[in-house]
N, C-alpha and C positions, 0 to 999 in steps of 0.2 A: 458595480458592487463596491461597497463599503470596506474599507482596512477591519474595519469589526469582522462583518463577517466572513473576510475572506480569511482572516485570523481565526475565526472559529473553525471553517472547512480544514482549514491546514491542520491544527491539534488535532481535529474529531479523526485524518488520516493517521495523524501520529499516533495516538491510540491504536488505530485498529492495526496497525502495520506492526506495533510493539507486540500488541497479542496474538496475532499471525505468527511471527518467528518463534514466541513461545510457545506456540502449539508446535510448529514444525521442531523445534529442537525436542521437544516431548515424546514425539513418534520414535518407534522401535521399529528397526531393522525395516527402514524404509530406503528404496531405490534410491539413486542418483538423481530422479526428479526434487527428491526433496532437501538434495542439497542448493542443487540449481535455483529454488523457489528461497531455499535460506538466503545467499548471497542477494541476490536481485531485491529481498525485500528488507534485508541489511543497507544495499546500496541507496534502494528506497528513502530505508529512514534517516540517513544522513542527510540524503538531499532537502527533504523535509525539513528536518531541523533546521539545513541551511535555510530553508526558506521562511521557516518561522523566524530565526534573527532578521531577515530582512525586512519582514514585515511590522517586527518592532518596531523601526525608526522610518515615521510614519509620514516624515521629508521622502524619499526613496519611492516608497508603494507610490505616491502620488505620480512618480517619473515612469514608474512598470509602463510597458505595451500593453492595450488592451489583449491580447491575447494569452498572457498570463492571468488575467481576470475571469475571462471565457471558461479556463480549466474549472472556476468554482460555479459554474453556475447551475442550477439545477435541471441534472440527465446529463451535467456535462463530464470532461475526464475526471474528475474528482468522483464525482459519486459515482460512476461503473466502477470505480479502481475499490473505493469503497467497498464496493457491495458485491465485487469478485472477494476481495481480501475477508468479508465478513462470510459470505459462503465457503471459502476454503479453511478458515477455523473453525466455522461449524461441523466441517467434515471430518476432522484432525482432533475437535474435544473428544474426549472420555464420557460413554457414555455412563450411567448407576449401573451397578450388577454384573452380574455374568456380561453383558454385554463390553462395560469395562475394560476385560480383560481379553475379550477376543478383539475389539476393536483397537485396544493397543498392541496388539502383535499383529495389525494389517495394517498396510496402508492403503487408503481406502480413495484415490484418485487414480486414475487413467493416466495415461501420457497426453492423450489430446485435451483435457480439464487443466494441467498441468503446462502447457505448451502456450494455451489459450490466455491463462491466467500470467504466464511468463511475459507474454506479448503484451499486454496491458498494463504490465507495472513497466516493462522498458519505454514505451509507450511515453507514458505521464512523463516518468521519468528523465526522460529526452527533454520531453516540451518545457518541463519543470526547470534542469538545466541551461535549454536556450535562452531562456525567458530572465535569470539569474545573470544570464552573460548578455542580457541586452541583445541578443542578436534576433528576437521573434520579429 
């Protein structure tokens, strides 16, 4: 994979992980899962960003182990992480209407959605990390 587009996979998470916590900071009088999913995808987007600086300076990406490359590939960690984080903002927006308003006074995941969804950003997360510190 190319610095392009492993630079594109990285923003396109940045993005969705920014409008994940915005939904999650949104939700009323939601459980302790939803703090638990705040931090982890806080921790997320740090690590992220770290990684988007590295991928700047395009001396470096060339040094990465293929196995930080691997995370962008397509069906790989990047896009499940993706497309968990884009399913749990889907579940967390406001709907039009009446609906609106009852769906912001529930929170509207399980503990196992929520558990599931945990394990996949620490996941990445981890790999994302080793892979920064040269140790993949």
């Amino acid at each position: 994979m190319d610095p392009v587009s492993f630079a594109a996979s990285v923003t396109a998470l940045v993005g969705v992980t920014t409008k994940t916590i915005q939904s999650l900071i949104d939700v009323k009088n939601a459980p302790k899962e939803r703090q638990a999913l705040s931090r982890e995808a806080a921790d997320l987007l740090q690590v992220l960003i770290r990684l988007s600086n590295q991928v700047d300076e395009p001396r470096e990406f060339g040094s990465w182990k293929e196995g930080l490359k691997l995370l962008a590939t397509e069906h790989g960690a990047f896009d499940q992480l993706r497309q968990a984080l884009e399913k749990l903002t889907e579940k967390l927006t406001p709907r039009k209407g009446i609906k609106e308003v009852v769906h912001s006074l529930v929170w509207t995941l399980d503990k196992k959605e929520c558990e599931e969804t945990l394990k996949k950003i620490e996941r990445v997360k981890t790999r994302i990390s080793l892979a920064l510190q040269d140790e993949i």
